[in-house]
N, CA, C and O of each residue as an XYZ file, in Angstrom:
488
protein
N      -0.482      4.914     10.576
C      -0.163      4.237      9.338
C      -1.305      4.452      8.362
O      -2.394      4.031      8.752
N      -1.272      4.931      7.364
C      -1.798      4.869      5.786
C      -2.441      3.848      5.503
O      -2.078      2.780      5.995
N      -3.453      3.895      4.726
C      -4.047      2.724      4.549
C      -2.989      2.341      2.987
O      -3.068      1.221      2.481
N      -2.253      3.200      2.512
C      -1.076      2.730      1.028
C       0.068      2.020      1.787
O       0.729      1.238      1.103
N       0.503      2.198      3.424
C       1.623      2.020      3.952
C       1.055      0.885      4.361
O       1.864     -0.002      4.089
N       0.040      0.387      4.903
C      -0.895     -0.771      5.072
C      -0.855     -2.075      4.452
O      -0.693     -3.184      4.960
N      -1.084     -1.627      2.920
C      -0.944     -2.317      1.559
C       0.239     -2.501      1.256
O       0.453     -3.607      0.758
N       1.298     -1.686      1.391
C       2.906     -2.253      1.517
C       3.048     -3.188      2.365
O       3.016     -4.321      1.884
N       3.201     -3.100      3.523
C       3.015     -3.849      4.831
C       2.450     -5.380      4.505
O       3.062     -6.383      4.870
N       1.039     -5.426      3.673
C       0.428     -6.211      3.515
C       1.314     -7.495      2.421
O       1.733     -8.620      2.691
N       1.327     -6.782      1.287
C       2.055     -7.092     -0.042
C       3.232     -7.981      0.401
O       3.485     -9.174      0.233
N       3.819     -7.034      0.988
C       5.761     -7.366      1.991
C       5.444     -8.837      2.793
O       6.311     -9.699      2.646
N       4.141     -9.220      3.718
C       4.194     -9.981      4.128
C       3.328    -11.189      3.406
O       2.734    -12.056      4.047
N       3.352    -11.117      2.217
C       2.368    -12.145      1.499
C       3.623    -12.641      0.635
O       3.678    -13.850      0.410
N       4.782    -11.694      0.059
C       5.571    -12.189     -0.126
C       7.265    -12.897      1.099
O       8.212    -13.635      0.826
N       6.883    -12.213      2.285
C       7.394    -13.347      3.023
C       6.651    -14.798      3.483
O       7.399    -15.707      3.843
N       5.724    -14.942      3.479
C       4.909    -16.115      3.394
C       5.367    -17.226      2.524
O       5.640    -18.390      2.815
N       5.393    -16.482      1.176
C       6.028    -17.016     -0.328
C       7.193    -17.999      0.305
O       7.310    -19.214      0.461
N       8.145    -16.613      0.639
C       9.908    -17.714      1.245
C       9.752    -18.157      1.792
O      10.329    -19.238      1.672
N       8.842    -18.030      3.087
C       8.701    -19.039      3.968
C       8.386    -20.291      2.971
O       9.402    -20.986      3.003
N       7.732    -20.697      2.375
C       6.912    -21.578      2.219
C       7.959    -22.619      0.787
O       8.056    -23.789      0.415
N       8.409    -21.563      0.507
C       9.170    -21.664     -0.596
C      10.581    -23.099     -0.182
O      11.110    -23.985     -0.853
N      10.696    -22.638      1.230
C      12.284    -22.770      1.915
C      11.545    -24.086      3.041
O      12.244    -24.928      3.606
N      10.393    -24.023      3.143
C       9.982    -25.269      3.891
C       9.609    -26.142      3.082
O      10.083    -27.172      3.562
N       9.062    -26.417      2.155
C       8.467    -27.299      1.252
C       9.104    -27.444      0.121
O       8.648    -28.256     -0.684
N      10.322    -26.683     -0.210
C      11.413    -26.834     -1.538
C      10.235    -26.885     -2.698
O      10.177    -27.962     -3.293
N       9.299    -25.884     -3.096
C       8.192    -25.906     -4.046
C       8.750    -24.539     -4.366
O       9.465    -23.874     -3.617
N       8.202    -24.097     -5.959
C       8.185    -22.645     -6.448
C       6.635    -21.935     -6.381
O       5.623    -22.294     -6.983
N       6.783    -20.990     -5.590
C       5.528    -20.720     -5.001
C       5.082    -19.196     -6.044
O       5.387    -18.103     -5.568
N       4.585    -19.231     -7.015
C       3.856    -18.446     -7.936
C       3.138    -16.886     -6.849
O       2.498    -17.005     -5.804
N       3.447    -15.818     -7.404
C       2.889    -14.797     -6.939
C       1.317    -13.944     -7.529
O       0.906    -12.835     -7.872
N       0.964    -15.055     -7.382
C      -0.895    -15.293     -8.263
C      -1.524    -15.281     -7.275
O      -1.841    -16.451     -7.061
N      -2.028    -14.458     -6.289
C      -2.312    -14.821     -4.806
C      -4.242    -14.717     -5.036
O      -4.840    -13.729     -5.461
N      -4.918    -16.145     -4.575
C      -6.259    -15.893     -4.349
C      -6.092    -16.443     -2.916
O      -5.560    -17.513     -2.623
N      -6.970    -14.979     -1.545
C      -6.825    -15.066     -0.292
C      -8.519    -15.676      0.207
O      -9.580    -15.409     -0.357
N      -8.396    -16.181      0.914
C      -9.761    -17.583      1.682
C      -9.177    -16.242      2.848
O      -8.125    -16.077      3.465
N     -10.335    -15.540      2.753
C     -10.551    -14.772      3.771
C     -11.429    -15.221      4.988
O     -12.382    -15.933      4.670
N     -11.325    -15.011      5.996
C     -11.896    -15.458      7.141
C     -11.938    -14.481      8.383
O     -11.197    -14.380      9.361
N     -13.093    -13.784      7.982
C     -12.889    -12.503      8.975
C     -14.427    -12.018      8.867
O     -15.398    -12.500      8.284
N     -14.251    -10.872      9.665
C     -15.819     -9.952      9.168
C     -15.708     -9.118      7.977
O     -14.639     -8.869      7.420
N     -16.938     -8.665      7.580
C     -16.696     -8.028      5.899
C     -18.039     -8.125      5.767
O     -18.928     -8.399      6.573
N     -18.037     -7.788      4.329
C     -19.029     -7.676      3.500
C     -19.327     -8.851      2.516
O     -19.617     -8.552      1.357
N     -19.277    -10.234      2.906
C     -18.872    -11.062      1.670
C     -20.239    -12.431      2.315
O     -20.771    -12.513      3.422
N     -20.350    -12.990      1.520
C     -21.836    -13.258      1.686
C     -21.585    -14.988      1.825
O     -22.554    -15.746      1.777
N     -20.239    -15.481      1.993
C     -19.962    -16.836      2.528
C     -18.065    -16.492      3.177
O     -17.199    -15.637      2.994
N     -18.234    -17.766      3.975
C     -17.037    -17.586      5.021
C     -16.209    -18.902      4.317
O     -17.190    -19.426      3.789
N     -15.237    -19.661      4.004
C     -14.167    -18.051      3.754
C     -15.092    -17.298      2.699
O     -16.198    -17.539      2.216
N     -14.104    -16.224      2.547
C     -14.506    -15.405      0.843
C     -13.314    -15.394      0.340
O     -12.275    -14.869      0.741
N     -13.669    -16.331     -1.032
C     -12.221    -15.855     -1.577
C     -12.086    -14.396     -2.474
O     -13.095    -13.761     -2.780
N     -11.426    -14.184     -2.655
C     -10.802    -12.448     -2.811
C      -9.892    -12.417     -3.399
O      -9.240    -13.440     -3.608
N      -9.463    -10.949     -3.970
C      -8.262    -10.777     -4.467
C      -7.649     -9.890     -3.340
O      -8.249     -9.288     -2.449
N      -5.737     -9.979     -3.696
C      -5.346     -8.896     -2.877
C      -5.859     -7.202     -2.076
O      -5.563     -6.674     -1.004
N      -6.473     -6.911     -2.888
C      -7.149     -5.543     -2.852
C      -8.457     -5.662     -2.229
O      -8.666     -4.861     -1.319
N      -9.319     -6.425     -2.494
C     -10.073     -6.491     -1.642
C      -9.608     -6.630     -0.134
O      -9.756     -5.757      0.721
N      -9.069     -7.766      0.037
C      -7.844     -8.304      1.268
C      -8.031     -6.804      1.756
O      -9.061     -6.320      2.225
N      -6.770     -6.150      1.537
C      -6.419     -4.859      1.972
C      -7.720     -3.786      2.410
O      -7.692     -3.092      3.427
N      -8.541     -3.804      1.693
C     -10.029     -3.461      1.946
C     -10.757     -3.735      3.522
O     -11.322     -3.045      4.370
N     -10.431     -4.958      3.370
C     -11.353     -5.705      4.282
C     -10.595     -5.668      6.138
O     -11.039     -5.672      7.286
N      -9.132     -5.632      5.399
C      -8.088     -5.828      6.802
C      -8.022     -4.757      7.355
O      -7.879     -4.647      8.573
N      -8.139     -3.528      6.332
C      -7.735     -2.185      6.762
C      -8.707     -1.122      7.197
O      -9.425     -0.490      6.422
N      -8.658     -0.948      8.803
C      -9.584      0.251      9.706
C      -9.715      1.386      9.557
O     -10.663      1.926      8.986
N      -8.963      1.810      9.954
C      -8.394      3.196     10.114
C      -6.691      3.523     10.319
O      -5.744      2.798     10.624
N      -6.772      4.481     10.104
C      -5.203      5.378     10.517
C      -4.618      5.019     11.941
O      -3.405      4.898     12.108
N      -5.429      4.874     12.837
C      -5.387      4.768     14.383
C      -6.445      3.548     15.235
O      -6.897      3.633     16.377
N      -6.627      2.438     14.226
C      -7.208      1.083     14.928
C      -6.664      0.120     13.550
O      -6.685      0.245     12.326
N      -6.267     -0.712     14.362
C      -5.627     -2.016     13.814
C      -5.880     -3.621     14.159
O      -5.376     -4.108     15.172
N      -6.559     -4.281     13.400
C      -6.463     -5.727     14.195
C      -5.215     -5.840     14.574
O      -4.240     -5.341     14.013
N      -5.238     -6.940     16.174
C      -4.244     -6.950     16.598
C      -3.264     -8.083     15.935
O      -2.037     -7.993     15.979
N      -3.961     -9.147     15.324
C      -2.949    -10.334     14.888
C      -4.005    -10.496     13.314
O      -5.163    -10.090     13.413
N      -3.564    -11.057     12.006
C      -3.484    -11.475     11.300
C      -2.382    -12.448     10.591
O      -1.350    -12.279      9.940
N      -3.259    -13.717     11.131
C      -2.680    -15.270     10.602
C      -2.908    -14.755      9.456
O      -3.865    -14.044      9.153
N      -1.579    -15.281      8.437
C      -1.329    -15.530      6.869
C      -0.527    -17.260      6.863
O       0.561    -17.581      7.341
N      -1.547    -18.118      6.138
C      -0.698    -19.178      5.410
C      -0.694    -19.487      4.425
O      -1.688    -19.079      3.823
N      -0.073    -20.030      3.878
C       0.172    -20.448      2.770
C      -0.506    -21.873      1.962
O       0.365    -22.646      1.565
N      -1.813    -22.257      1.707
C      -2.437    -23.156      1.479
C      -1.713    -24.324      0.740
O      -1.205    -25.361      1.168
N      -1.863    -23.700     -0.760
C      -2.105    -24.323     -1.826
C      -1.471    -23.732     -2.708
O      -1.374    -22.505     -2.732
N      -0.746    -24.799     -3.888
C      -0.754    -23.851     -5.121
C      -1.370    -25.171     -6.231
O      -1.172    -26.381     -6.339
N      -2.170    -24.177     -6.905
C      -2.964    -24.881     -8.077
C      -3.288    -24.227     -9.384
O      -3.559    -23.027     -9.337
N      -3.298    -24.682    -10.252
C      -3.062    -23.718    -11.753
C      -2.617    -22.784    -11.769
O      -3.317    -21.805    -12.027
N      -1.161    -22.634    -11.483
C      -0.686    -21.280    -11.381
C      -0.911    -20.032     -9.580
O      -0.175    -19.162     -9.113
N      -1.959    -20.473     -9.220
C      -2.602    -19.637     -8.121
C      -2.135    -20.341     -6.979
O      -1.830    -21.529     -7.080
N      -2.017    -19.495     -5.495
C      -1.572    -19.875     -4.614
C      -2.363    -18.834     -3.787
O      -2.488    -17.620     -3.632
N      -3.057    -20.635     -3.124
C      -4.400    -19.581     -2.401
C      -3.583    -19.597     -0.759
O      -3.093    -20.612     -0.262
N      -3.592    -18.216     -0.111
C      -3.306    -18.006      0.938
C      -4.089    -17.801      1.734
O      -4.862    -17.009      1.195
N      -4.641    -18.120      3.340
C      -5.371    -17.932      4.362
C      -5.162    -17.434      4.866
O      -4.187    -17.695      5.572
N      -5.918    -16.112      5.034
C      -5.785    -14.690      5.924
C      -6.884    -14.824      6.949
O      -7.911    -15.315      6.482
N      -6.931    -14.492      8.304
C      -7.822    -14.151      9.248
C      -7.279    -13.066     10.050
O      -6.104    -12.848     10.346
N      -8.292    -12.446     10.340
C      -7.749    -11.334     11.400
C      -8.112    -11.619     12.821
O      -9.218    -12.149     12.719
N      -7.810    -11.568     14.067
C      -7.878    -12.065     15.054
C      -9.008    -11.456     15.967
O      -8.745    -10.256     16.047
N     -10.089    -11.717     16.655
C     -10.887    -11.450     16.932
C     -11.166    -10.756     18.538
O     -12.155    -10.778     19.271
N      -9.787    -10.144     18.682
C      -9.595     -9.371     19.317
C      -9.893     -7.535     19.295
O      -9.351     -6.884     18.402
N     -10.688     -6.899     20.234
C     -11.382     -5.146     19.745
C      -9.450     -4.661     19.016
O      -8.460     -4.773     19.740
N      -9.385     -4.260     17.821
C      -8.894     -3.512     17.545
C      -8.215     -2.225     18.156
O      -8.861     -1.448     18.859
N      -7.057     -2.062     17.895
C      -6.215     -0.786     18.802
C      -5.262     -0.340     17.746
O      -5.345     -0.422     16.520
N      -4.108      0.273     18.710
C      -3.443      1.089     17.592
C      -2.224      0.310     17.473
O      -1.645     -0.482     18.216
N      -1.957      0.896     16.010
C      -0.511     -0.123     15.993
C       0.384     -0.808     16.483
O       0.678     -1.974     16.217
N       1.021      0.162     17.491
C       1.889     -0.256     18.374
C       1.571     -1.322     18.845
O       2.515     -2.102     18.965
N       0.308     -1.794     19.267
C      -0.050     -2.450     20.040
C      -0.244     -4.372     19.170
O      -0.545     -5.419     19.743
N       0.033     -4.172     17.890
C       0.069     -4.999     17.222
C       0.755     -6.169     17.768
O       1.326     -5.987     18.843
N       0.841     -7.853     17.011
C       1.548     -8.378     17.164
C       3.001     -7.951     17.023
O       3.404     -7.636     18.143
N       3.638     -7.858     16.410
C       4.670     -6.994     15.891
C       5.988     -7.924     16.374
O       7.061     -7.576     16.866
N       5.604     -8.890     16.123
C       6.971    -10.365     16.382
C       7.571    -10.899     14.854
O       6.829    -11.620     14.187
N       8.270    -10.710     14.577
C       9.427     -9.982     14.847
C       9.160     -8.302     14.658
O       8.277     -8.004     13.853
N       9.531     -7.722     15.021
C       9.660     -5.943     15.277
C       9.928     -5.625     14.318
O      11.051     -5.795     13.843
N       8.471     -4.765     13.425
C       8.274     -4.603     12.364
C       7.201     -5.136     11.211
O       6.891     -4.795     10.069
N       6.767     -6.283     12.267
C       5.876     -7.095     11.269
C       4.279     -6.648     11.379
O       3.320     -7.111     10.762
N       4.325     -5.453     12.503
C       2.809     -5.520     12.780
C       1.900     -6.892     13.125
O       2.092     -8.012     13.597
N       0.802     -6.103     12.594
C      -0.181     -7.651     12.925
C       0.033     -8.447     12.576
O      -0.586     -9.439     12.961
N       1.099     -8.568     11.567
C       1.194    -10.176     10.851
C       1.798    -11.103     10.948
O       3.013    -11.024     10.763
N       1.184    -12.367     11.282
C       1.751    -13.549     11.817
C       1.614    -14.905     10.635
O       0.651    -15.208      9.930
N       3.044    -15.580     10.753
C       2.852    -15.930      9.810
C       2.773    -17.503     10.412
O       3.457    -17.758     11.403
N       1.971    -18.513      9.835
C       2.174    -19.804     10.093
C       2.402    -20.704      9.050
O       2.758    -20.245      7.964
N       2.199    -22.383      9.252
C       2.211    -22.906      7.888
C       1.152    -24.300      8.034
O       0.978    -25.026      9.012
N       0.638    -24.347      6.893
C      -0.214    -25.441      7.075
C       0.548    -26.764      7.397
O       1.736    -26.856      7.089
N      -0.183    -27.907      8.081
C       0.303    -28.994      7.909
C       0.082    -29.643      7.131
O       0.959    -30.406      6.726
N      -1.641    -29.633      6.368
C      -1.490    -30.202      5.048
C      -1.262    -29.481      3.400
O      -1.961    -29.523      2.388
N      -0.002    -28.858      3.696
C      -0.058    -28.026      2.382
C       0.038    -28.907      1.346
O       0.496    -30.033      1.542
N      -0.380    -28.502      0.124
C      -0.500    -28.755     -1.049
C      -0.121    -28.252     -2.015
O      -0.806    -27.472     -2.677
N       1.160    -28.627     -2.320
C       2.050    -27.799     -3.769
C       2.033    -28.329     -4.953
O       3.012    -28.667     -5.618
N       0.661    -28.426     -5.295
C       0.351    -29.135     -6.724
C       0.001    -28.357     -7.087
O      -0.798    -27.585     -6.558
N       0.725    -28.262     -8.635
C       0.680    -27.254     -9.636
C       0.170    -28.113    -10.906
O       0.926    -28.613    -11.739
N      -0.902    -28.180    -10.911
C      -1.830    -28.909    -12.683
C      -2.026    -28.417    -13.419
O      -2.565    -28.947    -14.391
């Protein structure tokens, strides 16, 4: 996989997060995404918040090593922004296949939901 097919992949599941979140909490969930990263990187406090692209930066190995699970939830939405929580799972990296991939197709990405979400929009 591509690190552009990656970023599809990525994108695709930030906006299933959205419906999810959308369809559990009956809220309109804005596609303004700031991600509370929680992983290794280059970022000089834990979380780091980020933009998408960085995200993709930070998640993405190589062609042929993949974290195996990346939790995505859905926090918050606040002025417009809807900060989502990404971690990658702290398991040695392998190859795709070997991904979470529940449901078949999703790769590493797993999606959960907070219990204290917060759909305040000020």
């Amino acid at each position: 996989m591509t690190k552009e097919e990656f970023a599809q992949l990525f994108r695709h599941h930030l906006d299933l997060a959205v419906q999810n979140a959308e369809e559990r909490y009956n809220v309109s969930v804005p596609r303004n995404f700031v991600i509370e990263y929680y992983g290794k990187g280059h970022f000089h406090k834990v979380p780091a918040e980020i933009d998408v692209d960085t995200a993709i930066d930070a998640l993405f190995i190589d062609e042929n090593k993949f974290f195996l699970i990346i939790d995505l939830v859905i926090l918050e939405i606040r002025n417009s922004i809807t900060r989502v929580f990404v971690r990658p799972s702290g398991h040695p990296p392998d190859v795709f296949e070997r991904t979470w991939n529940d449901p078949p197709g999703s790769g590493p990405f797993h999606h959960m939901f907070h219990s204290n979400f917060r759909g305040i929009d000020e």
